[in-house]
C-alpha positions in Angstrom: 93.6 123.1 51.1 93.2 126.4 50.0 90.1 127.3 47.3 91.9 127.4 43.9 93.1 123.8 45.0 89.4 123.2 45.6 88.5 124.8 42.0 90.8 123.1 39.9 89.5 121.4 37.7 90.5 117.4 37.8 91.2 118.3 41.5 88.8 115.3 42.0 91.3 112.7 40.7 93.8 114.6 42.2 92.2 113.7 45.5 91.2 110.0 44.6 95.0 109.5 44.3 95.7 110.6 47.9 93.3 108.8 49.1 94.8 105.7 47.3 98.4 107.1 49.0 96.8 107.5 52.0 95.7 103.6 52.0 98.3 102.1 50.7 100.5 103.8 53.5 98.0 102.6 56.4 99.0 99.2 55.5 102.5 99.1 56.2 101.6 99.1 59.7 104.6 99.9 62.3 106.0 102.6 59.4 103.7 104.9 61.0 101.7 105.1 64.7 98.6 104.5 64.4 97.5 108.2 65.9 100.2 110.0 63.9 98.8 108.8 60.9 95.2 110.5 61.0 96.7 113.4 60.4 99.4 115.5 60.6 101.5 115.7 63.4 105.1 115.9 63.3 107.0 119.4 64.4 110.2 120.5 62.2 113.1 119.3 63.8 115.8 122.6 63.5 116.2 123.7 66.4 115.5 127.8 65.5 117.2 130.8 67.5 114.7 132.8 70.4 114.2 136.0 70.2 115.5 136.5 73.7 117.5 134.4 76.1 114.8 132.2 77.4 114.1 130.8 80.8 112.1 128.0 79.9 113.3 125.4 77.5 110.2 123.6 77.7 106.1 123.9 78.7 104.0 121.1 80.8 100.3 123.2 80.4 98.4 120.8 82.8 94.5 121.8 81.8 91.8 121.2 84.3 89.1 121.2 82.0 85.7 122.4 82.8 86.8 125.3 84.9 88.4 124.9 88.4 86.3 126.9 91.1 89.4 129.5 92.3 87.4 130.5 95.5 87.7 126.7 96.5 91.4 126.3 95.4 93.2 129.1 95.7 91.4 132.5 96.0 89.6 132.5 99.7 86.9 134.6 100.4 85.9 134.8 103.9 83.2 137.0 103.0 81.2 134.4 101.2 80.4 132.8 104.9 78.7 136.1 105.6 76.8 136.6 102.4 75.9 133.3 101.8 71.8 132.3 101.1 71.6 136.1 99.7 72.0 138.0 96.5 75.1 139.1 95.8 75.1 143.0 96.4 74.3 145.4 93.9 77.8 146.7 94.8 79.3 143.7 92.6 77.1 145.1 89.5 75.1 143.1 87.2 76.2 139.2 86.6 75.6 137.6 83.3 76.5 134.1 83.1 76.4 131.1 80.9 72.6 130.7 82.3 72.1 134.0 81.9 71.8 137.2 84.5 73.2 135.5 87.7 70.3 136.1 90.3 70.9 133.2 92.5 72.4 133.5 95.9 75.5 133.1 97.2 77.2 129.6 98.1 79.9 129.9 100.7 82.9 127.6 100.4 83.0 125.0 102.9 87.2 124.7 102.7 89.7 124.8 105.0 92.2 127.3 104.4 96.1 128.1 105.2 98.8 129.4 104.4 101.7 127.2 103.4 105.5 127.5 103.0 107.8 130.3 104.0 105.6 132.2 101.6 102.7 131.9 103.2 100.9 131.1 100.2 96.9 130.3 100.8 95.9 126.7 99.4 92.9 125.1 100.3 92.6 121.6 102.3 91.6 120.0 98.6 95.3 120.3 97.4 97.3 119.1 100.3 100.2 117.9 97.7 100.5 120.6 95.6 99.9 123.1 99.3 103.5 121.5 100.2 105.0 123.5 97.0 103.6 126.7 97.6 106.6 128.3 97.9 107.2 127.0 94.1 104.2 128.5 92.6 103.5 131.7 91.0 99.5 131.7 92.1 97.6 134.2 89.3 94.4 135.0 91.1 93.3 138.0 88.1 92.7 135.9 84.9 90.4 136.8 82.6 88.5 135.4 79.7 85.5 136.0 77.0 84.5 132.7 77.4 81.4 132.6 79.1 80.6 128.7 77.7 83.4 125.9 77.4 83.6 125.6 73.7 84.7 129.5 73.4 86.5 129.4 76.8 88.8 126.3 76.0 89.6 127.4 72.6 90.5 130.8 73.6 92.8 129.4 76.6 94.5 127.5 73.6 94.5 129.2 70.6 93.7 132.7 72.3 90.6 133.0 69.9 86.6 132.6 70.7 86.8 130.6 67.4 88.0 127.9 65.9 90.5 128.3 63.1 93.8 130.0 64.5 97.1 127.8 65.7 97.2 126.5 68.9 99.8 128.0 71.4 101.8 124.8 71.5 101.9 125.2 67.6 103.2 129.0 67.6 105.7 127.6 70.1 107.1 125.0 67.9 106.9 126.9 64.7 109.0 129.8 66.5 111.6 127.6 68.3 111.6 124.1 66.4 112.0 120.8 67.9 115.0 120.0 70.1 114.5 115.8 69.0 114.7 114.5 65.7 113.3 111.1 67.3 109.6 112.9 69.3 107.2 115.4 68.3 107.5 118.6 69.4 104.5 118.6 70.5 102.5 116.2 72.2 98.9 116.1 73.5 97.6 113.4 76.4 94.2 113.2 78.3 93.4 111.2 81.6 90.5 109.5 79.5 88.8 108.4 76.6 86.2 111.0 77.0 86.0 113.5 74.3 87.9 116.9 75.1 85.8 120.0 73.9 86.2 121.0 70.7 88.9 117.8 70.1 92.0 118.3 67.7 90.6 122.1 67.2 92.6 122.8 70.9 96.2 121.7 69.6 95.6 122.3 65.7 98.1 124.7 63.5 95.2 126.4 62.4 96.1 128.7 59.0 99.8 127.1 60.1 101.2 124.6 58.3 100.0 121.3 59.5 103.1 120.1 60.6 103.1 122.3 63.9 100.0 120.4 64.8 100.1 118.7 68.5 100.5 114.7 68.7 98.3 113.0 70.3 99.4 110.1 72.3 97.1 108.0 74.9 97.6 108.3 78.1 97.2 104.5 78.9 99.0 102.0 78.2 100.5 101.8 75.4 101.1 105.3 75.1 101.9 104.8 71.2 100.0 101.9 69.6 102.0 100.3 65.9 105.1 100.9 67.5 106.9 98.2 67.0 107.7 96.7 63.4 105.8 93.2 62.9 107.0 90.0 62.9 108.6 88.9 59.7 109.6 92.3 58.5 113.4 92.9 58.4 114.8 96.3 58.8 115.7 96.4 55.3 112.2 95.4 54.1 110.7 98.2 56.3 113.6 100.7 54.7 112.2 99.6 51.1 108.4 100.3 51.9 109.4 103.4 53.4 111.7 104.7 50.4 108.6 104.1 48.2 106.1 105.6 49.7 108.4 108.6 50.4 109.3 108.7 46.7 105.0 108.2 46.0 104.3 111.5 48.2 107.0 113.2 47.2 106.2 113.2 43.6 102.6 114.0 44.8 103.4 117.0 47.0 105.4 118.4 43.7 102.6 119.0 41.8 100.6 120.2 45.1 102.8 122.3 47.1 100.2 124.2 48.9 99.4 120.8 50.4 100.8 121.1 53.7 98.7 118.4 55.3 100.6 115.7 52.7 104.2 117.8 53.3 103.4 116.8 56.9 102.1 113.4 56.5 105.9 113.0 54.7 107.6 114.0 58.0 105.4 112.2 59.9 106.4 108.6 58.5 109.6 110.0 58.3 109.5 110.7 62.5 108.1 107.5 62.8 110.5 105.6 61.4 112.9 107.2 64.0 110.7 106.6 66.4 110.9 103.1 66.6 114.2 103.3 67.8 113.4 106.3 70.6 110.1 106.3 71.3 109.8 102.9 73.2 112.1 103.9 75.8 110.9 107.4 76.2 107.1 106.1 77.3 108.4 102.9 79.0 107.2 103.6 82.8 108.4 100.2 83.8 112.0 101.9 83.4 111.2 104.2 87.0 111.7 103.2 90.5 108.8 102.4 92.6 109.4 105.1 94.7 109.1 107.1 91.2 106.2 105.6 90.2 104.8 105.7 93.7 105.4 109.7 93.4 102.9 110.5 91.1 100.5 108.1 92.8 100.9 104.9 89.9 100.1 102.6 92.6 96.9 103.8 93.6 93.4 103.6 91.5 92.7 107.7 91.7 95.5 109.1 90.6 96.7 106.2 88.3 95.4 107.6 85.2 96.4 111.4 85.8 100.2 110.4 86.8 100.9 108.4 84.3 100.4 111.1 82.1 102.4 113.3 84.5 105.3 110.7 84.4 105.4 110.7 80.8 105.2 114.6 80.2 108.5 114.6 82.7 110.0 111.8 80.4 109.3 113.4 77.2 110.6 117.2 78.0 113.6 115.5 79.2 114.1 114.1 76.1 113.3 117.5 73.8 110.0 117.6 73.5 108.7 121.3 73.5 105.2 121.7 74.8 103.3 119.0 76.3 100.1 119.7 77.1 97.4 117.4 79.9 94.0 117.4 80.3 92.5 116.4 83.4 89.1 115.8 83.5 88.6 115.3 79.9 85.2 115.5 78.6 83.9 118.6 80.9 84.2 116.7 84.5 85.4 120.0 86.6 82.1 121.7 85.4 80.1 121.4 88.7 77.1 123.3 88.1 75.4 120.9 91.0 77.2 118.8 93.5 80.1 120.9 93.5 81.6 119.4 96.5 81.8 115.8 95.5 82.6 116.8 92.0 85.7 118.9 93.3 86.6 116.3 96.0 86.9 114.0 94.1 88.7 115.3 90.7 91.3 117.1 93.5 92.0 113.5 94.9 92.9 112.2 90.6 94.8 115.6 90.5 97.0 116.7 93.5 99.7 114.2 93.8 100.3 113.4 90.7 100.8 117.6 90.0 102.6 117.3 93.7 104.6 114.3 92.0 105.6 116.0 89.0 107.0 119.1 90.9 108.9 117.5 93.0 110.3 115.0 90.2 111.4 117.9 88.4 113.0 120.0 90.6 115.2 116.8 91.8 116.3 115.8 88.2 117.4 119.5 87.3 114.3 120.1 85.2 112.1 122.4 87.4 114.3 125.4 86.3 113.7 125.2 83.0 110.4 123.4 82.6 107.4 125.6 83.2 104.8 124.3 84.5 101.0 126.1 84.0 98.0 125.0 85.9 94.5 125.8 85.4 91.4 125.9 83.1 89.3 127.7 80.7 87.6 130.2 83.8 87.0 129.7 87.5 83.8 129.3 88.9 80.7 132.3 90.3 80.0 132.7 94.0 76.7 131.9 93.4 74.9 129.1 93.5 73.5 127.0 91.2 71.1 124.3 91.7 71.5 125.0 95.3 75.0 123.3 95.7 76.9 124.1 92.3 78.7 126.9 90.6 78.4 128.3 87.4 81.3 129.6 84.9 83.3 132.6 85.6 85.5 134.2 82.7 85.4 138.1 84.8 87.9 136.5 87.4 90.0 133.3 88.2 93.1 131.5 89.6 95.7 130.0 86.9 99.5 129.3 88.5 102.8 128.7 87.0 106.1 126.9 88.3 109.4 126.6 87.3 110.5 128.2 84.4 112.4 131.1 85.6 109.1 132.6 87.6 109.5 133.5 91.0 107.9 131.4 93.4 106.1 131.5 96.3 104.2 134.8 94.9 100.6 135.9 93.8 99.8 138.1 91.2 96.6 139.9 91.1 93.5 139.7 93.3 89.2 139.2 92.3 87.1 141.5 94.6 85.8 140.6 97.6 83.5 138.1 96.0 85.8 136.2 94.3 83.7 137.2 91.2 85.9 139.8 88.9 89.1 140.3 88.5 90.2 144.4 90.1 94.0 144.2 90.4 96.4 143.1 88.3 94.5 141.6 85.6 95.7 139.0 83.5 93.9 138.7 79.7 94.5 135.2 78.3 96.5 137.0 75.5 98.7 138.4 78.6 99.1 134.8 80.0 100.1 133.4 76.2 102.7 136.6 76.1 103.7 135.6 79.6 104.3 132.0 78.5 106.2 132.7 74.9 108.5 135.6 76.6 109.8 132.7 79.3 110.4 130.7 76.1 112.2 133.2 74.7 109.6 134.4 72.3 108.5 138.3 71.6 104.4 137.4 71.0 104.7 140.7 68.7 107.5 139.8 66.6 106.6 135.9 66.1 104.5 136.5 62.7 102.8 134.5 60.0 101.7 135.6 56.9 98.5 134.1 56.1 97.0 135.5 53.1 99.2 138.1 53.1 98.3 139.4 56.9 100.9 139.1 59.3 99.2 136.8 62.1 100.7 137.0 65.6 99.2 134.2 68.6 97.6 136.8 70.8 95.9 138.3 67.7 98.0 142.0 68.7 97.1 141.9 71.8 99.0 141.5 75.4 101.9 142.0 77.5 103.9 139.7 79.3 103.4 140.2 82.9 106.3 141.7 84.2 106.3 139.9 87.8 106.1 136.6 86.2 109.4 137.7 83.7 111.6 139.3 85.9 111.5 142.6 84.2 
């Protein structure tokens, strides 16, 4: 809503009719989902021409939120056995963490370590699905945030920005290549619980955008899309008529508002769920999969339930169009171990691996793999020191994200922390880089995708960043 809007006098009333809109649509029920209808969601559904040839048709950004420890995962560092109970040498320079200056001392990893496939790529005994498709992974050991705590640090890795505000990068991906369904969202949003992700809808907002490149949530349990279905009693033409008027209702509305884009949204967004009824239902059905399917991404067993379910439905929805799809494991903070690091890890590595393992290998043996990328990790890693005597604290100077599929070359790694594990000294990888990286295998210059918002041109890495040329092929 922009100010004049807010200024205008009788604007008031103005709103006191939405809100009466806004009602009256809320009770006809299956018209709309229930989560689609709490704000905007739906995605435009031209398909719109790259900039480049792409490699990627679609994105599965599987967030491990809380921050992943890299020096447990991916990155080893042998020389944390010998350093470990002492500072960390004045060599490694001054350490200011989210606790402050870092004077605790180090905390070797306790992992077993090898290398794995004909690449040899190093994956630690934690992982032992995701290990077995090393030679698919693109392992990015030199990331690099400004996040030092987990509100700045998630909504940078999403919107590329400290602060809340600017589109998320699912949103600049659907506003610059459209939506390849008329019947899904664009983009859709799941979790692996209830819990409350940091900073919520901020993470998959359109920001200054219009709000109809806003992510979807749906729920990762079961059912995925609650309203669904049209109640009993109603025939389709019934539901047609109630439709037709409420269109006809916001339509006249969003006349006399036009720089309403949260109502121009809402108007899609009955208009998608209508559709939906019909498309929808099959698309989030798991009951349609094998057992040996479901079995795959670990359905069958109580740890990894929840996280492949969300797996098996991000593989059924890019199948299907759907642009960016975006999972968060460990919703509400769980991979931020700062005590207890190794039952924390252990355990959120058991939810995690074979359902990731699962939807590698699903991919790759339906044709998808090559044009699905897949991107793995979290807001930062994880220090070398301790904290608490048997935890870690956050690390933006230096961490391990990887990408699959999607046209990058597998079996490689890109990039290396020092000795330590601690900062990033060789090939370093800016989370506006990593965005660039992303939108260039989409097909999608991060320079030349631009926004005007109040007459500034607005670009998603905020002018900043190059795609990394390893990852791209260049």
């Amino acid at each position: 809503m922009s100010n004049d809007a807010a200024n205008t006098p009788g604007h008031a009333e103005a709103v006191s009719r939405r809100e009466w809109l806004l009602s009256a649509g809320a009770g006809f029920g299956a018209v709309a989902l229930a989560g689609l209808t709490q704000g905007p969601r739906a995605a435009r559904a031209a398909v719109l021409p790259p900039h480049h040839a792409p490699t990627a048709k679609s994105v599965i950004f599987l967030f491990m939120e809380g921050g992943p420890s890299h020096i447990d995962l991916f990155d080893p560092k042998p020389a944390l056995k010998t350093l470990a109970g002492k500072p960390l040498p004045e060599s490694f320079g001054t350490v200011i963490t989210a606790m402050g200056e870092a004077r605790s001392p180090v905390l070797a990893d306790q992992r077993s370590w090898k290398q794995h496939g004909q690449s040899g790529v190093w994956v630690s005994d934690w992982l032992p699905h995701i290990a077995t498709h090393a030679d698919e992974l693109a392992v990015i050991r030199s990331c690099v945030s400004d996040g030092i705590n987990h509100s700045g640090g998630i909504c940078q890795m999403n919107t590329g920005s400290l602060l809340g505000g600017r589109p998320s990068l699912g949103a600049w991906a659907t506003y610059g290549l459209g939506s390849e369904s008329d019947d899904l969202p664009a983009f859709v949003v799941m979790q692996d619980s209830d819990a409350q992700v940091v900073n919520g809808p901020r993470n998959w907002g359109a920001g200054f955008m219009p709000a109809v490149y806003q992510g979807t949530k749906l729920s990762g349990g079961e059912p995925p899309i609650a309203n669904l279905r049209t109640p009993k009693g109603i025939t389709p033409g019934r539901q047609q008529a109630k439709l037709n008027l409420l269109a006809r209702l916001n339509r006249d509305y969003a006349a006399a508002l036009p720089e309403e884009t949260e109502l121009d949204a809402r108007i899609r967004n009955y208009e998608l769920a209508f559709r939906m009824q019909a498309e929808a239902p099959a698309a989030v059905d798991l009951a349609q999969e094998t057992e040996e399917t479901q079995s795959l991404y670990g359905l069958d067993e109580k740890p990894t339930a929840a996280f492949g379910r969300t797996c098996l439905l991000a593989r059924r929805l890019v199948e299907r169009g759907v642009r960016f799809v975006q999972l968060y494991h460990g919703a509400g903070n769980k991979w931020d171990a700062h005590s207890g690091i190794e039952k924390n890890h252990a355990d959120l590595c058991k939810q995690m691996d074979k359902p990731v393992a699962g939807l590698l290998a699903d991919l790759r043996r339906r044709g998808l793999l090559d044009s699905t990328l897949v991107v793995w990790g979290g807001e930062f890693g994880r220090t070398p020191m301790s904290e608490q005597g048997n935890g870690r604290d956050h690390n933006p100077t230096g961490f391990t994200m990887w990408m699959a599929g999607g046209g990058v070359p597998g079996g490689t790694v890109i990039g290396a922390t020092d000795d330590a594990g601690l900062r990033a000294v060789e090939g370093r990888m800016h989370v506006h880089d990593i965005h660039a990286t992303i939108l260039h295998l989409m097909g999608l210059d991060h320079m030349r995708l631009v926004y005007t918002n109040n007459g500034r041109p607005e670009r998603p890495t905020l002018n900043e960043g190059e795609p990394n040329g390893l990852l791209i092929g260049a």
